[in-house]
C-alpha positions in Angstrom: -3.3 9.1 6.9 -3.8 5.5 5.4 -1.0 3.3 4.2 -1.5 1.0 1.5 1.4 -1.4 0.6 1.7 -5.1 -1.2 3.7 -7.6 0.8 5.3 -11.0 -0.4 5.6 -13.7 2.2 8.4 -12.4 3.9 7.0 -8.8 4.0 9.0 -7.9 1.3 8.0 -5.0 -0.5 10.5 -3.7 -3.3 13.9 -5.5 -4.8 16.8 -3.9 -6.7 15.2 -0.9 -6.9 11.7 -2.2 -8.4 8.4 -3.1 -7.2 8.0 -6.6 -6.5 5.0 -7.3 -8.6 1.6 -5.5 -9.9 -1.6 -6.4 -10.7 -4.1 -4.5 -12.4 -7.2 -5.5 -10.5 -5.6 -4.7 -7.0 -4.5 -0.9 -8.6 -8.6 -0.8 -9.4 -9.6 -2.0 -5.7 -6.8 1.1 -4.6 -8.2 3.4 -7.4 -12.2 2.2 -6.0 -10.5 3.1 -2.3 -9.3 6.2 -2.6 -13.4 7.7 -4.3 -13.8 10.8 -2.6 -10.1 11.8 -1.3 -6.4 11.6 -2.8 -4.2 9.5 -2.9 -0.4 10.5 -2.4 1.8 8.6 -4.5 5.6 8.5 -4.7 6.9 9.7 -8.4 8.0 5.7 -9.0 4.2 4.7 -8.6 2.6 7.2 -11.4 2.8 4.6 -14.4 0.2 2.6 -12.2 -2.3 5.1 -11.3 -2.1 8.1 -14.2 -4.8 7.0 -16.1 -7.4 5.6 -13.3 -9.2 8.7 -12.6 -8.3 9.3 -9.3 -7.1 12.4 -7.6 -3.2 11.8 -7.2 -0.7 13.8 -5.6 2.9 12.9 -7.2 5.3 13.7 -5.1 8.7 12.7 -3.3 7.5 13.7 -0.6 4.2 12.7 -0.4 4.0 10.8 3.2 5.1 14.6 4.7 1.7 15.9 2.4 -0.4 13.1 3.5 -2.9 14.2 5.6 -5.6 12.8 8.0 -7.9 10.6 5.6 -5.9 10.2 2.6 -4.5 7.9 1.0 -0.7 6.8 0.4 0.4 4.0 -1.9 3.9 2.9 -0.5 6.0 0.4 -2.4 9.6 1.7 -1.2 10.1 3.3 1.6 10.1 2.8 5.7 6.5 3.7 7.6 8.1 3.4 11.0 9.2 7.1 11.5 5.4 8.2 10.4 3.5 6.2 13.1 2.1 9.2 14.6 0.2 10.2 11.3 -1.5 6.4 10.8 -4.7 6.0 11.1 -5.0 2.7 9.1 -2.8 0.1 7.7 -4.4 -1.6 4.3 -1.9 -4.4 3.4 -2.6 -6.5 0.2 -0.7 -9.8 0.3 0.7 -11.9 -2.8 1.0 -15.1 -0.8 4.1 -15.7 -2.6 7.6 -15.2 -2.0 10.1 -13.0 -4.1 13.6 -11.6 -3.9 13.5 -8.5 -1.6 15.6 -6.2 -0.3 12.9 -3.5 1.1 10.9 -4.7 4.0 7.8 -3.2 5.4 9.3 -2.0 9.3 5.9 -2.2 11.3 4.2 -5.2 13.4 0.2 -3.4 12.9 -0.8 -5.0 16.1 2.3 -3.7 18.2 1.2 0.0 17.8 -2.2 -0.6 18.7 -3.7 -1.4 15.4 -6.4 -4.1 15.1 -7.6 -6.3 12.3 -10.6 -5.9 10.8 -11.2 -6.7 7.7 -10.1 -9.9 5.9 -10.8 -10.5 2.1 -9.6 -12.7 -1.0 -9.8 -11.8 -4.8 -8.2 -13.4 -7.8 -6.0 -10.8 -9.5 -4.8 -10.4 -13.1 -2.0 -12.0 -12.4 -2.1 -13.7 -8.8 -4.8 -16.2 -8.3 -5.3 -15.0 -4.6 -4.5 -11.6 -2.8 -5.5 -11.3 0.4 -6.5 -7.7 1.4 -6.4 -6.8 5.7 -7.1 -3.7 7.0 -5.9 -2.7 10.4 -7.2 0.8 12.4 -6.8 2.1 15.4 
């Protein structure tokens, strides 16, 4: 499976039991991603995806459903336990800092993942998120 999750500075990813941020032009560069498989999404995430198009699977427990090749948007929960199943790590960045009490658990490069891909975009409401994408 592929991981997607949004990280602050401090690789914070949700606070007080809510995302961080959104941004409407990285859900489209997700939504333009996940073309021609699904993307697993945890019940929290619908509102951002439920009218793009996509093929979603809503579910609670939809990093156990993942399979090899899709897709899984992950704003609140730990990745370290599902290690085994990744085959790629897509991590967009703020490039700021906000409160955070979720942290994303994994160092890419300490389980063998490499970088290789590095891009920039101006969001809707973030001048600059930087998109990496790590594989094995």
């Amino acid at each position: 499976m592929k991981v997607i999750v949004c990280l602050d500075d401090k690789r914070g990813m949700f606070f007080n039991e809510r995302r961080q941020s959104r941004d409407r032009v990285l859900n489209a560069d997700v939504v333009a991603m996940s073309k021609g498989s699904r993307l697993f999404i945890d019940p929290y995430s619908k509102m951002l995806f439920e009218d793009s198009g996509a093929d979603i699977v809503c579910d609670a427990d939809f990093l156990e459903l993942a399979g090899d090749g899709d897709l899984c948007f992950v704003e609140n929960r730990a990745l370290s336990g599902y290690i085994d199943k990744l085959e790629e790590i897509i991590i967009y960045r703020w490039n700021r800092s906000y409160p955070t009490d979720i942290f994303f658990d994994l160092e890419p490069e300490e389980h063998g993942f490499k970088c290789v891909s590095v891009s920039e975009f101006q969001g809707s409401s973030h001048d600059k998120i930087t998109k990496e994408i790590f594989t094995k």
